[in-house]
C-alpha positions as CSV (number, residue, x, y, z in Angstrom):
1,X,-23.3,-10.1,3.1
2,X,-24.7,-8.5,0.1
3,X,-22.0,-6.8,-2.8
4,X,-22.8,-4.3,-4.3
5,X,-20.9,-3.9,-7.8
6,X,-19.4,-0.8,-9.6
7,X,-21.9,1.8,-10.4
8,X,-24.9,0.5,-8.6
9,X,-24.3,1.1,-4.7
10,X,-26.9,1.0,-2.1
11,X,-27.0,1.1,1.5
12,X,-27.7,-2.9,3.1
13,X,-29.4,-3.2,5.9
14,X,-29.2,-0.5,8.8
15,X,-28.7,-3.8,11.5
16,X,-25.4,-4.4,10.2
17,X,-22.8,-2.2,11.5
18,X,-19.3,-1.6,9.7
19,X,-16.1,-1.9,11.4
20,X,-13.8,1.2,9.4
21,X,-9.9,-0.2,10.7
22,X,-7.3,2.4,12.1
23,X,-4.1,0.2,13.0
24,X,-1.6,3.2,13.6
25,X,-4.3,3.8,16.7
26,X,-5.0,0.4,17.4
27,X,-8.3,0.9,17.4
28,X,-12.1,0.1,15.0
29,X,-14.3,3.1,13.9
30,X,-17.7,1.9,14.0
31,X,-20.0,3.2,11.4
32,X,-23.5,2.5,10.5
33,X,-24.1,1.3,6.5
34,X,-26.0,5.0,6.1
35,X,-23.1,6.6,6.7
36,X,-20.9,4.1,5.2
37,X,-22.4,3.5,1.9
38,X,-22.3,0.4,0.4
39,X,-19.4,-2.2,-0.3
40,X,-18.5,-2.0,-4.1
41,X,-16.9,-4.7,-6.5
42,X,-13.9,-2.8,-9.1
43,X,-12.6,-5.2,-11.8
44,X,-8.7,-5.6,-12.0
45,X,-7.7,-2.6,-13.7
46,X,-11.1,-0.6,-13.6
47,X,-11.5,3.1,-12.3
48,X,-12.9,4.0,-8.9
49,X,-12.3,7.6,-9.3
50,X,-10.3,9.4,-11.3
51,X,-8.2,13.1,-10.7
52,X,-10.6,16.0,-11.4
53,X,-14.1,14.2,-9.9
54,X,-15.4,15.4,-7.0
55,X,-14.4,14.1,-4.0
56,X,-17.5,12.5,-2.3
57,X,-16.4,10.1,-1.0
58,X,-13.0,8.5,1.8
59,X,-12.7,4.4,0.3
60,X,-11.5,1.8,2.8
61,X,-9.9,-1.2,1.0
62,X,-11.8,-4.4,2.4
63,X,-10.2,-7.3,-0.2
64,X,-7.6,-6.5,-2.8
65,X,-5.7,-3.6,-3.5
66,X,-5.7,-0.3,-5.0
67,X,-2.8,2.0,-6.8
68,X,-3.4,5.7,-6.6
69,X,-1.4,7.2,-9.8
70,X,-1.1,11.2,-11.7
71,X,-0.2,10.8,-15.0
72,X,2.5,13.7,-16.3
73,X,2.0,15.8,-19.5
74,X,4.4,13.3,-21.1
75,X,1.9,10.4,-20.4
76,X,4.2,9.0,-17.9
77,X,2.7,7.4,-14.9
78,X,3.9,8.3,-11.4
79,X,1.8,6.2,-8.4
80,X,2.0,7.9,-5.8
81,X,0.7,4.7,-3.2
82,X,-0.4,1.1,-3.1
83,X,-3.3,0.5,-0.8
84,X,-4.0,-2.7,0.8
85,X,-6.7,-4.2,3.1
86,X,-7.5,-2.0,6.2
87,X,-5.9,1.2,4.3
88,X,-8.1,4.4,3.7
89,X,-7.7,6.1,1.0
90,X,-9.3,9.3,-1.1
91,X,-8.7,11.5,1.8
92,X,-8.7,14.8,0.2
93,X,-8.7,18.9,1.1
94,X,-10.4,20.2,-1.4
95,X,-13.4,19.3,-3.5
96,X,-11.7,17.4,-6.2
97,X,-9.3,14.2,-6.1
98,X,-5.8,15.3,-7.1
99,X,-4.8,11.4,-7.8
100,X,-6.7,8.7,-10.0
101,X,-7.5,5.1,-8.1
102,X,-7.7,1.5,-9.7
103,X,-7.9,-1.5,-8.7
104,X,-4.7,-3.9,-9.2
105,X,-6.5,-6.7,-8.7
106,X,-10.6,-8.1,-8.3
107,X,-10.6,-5.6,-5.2
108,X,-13.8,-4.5,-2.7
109,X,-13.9,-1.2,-0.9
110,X,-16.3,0.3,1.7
111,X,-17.6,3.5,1.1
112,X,-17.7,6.7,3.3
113,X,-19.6,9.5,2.3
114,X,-17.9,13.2,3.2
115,X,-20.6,15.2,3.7
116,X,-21.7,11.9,6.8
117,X,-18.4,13.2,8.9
118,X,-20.6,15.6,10.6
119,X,-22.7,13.6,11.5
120,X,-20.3,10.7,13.1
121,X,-17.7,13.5,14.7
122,X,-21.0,14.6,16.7
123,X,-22.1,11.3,17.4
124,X,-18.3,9.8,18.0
125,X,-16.1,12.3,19.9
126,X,-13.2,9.9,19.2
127,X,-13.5,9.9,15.8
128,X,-11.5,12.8,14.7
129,X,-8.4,11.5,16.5
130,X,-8.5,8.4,14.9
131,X,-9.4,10.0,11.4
132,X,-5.7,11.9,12.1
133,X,-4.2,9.2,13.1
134,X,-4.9,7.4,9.4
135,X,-3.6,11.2,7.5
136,X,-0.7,11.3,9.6
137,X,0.3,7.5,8.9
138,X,-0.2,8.5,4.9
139,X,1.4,11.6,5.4
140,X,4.3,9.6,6.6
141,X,4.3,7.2,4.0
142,X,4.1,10.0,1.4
143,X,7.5,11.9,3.5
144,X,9.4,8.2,3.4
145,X,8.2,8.1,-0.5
146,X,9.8,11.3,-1.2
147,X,12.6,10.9,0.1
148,X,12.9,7.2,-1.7
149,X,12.7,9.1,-4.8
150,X,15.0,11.9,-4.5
151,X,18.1,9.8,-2.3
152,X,17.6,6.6,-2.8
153,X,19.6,3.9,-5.2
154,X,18.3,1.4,-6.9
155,X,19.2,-1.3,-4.4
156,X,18.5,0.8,-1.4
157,X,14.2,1.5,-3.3
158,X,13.5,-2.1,-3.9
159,X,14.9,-2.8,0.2
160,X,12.5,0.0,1.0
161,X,9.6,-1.0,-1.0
162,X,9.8,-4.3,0.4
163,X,10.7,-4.1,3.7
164,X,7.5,-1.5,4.3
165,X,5.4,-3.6,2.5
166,X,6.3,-6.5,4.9
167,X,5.6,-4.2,7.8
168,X,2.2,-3.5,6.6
169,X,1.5,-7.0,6.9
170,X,2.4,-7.7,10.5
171,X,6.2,-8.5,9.4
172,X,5.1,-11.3,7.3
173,X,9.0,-12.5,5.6
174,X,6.3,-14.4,2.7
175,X,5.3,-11.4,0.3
176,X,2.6,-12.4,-2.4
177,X,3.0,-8.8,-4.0
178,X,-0.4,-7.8,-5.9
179,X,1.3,-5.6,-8.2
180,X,3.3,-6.0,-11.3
181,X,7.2,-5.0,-11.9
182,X,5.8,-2.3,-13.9
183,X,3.3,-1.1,-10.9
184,X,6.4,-1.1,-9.2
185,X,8.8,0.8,-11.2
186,X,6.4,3.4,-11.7
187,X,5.9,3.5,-7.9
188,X,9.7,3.7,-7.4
189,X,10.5,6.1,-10.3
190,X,12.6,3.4,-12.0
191,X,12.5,1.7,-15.2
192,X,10.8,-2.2,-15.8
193,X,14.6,-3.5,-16.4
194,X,15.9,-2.3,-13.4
195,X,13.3,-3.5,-11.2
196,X,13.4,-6.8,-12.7
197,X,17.3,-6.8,-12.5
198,X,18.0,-5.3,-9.0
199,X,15.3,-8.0,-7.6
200,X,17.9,-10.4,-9.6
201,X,20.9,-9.0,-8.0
202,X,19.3,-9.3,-4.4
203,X,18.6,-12.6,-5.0
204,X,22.3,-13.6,-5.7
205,X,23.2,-11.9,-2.6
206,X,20.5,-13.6,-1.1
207,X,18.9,-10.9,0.6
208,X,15.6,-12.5,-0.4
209,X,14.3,-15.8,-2.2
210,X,12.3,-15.6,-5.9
211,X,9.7,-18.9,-6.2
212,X,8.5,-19.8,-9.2
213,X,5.8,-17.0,-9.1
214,X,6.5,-13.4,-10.4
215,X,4.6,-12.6,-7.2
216,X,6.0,-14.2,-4.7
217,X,9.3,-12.8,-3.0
218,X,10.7,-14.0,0.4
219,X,12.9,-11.8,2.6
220,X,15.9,-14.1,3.1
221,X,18.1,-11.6,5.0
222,X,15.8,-8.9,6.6
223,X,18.9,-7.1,8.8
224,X,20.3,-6.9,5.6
225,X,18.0,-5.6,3.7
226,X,17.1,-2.9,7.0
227,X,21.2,-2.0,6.7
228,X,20.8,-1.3,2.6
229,X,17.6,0.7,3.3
230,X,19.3,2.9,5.5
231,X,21.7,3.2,3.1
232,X,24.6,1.2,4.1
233,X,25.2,-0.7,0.7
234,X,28.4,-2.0,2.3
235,X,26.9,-4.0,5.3
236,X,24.8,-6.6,3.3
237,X,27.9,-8.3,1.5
238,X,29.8,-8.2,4.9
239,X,26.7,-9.8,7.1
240,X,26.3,-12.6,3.6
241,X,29.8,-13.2,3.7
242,X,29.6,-14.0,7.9
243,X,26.8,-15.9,7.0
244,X,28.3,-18.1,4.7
245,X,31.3,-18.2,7.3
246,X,29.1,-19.7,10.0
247,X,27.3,-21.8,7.9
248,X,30.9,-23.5,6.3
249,X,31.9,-24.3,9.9
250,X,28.8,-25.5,11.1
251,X,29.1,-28.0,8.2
252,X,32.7,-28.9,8.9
């Protein structure tokens, strides 16, 4: 399969045919490469659009992933979303992108030009629906991101962050996170410190498991951690402490 890199896309050959995923519906949007553009390489760290261009073009993440960020007057960085393989993203209203996009990591995306939708909605009757179906799943995740935000402790973000990131992944308990403590602080609205130390304090309560990678993070305790995200900071201690119950007279 031919790659096209940053700044030099090109449609491949019309045979192949692009599968664009939609898991909320369960279902593939098939698209042809003219419609789809091209696939396109982005450097860790590099641009692939930033707020105030025009908005050409809908990305779907194929390898990586992508952080979509505003940064504030003050120069402080708010990311609004982390976007990971099957994920659409640059979905926008108006004629500009309101949020910049890079790439955490070595990541590939598939292109979708806007001004194509015509084209497929005539040829694909279905294909509205399932274009809907991938708004309202970010529109959720934007609702559940506000109200992390504005309610949320500390304890009760990092639960939230990681449990939906799990559940992105098929419920995977393993998570090799792409992003960094400070990708995720600015993500959560905390600081570096506290990220790094409430990770640490779930840990001793072991809610989850910390490898010798940065990266990695295992969800020990996952009722637990559902019980703190919903905002019942009492219930982990009290489901540990059975644990370690159980576990003291199995061993007797």
């Amino acid at each position: 399969m031919q790659v096209i890199s940053h700044g030099q896309a090109a449609e491949l050959p019309v045979a192949n045919v692009f599968h664009l995923s939609d898991r909320l519906a369960g279902r593939d949007v098939s698209i042809t490469p003219k419609d789809a553009g091209a696939l396109r390489c982005f450097e860790r760290d590099e641009e692939i659009f930033g707020e105030g261009d025009p908005a050409d073009f809908l990305f779907e993440v194929v390898s990586g992933a992508v952080r979509t960020y505003k940064l504030l007057s003050d120069g402080r960085r708010q990311i609004d979303a982390f976007h990971i393989p099957g994920d659409i993203f640059g979905i926008e209203s108006g004629r500009e992108y309101r949020f910049s996009a890079e790439a955490i990591q070595e990541v590939t995306v598939r292109t979708i030009r806007r001004r194509s939708l015509d084209t497929l909605v005539r040829s694909d009757s279905d294909l509205p629906s399932r274009l809907v179906a991938a708004m309202a799943r970010s529109l959720e995740r934007a609702r559940d991101h506000m109200l992390l935000l504005g309610r949320k402790s500390a304890r009760e973000k990092i639960a939230s962050f990681l449990l939906g990131l799990a559940d992105r992944i098929n419920g995977e308990k393993t998570l090799e996170l792409p992003m960094s403590r400070a990708d995720m602080a600015d993500h959560l609205g905390l600081t570096i410190e506290t990220v790094s130390r409430t990770v640490t304090q779930l840990q001793r309560e072991k809610l989850i498991d910390l490898p010798s990678s940065r990266r990695v993070i295992i969800l020990r305790n996952v009722a637990a951690l559902r019980q703190l995200d919903a905002g019942d900071s009492e219930t982990p201690a009290r489901l540990n402490r059975h644990e370690g119950r159980r576990l003291s007279v199995a061993a007797y």
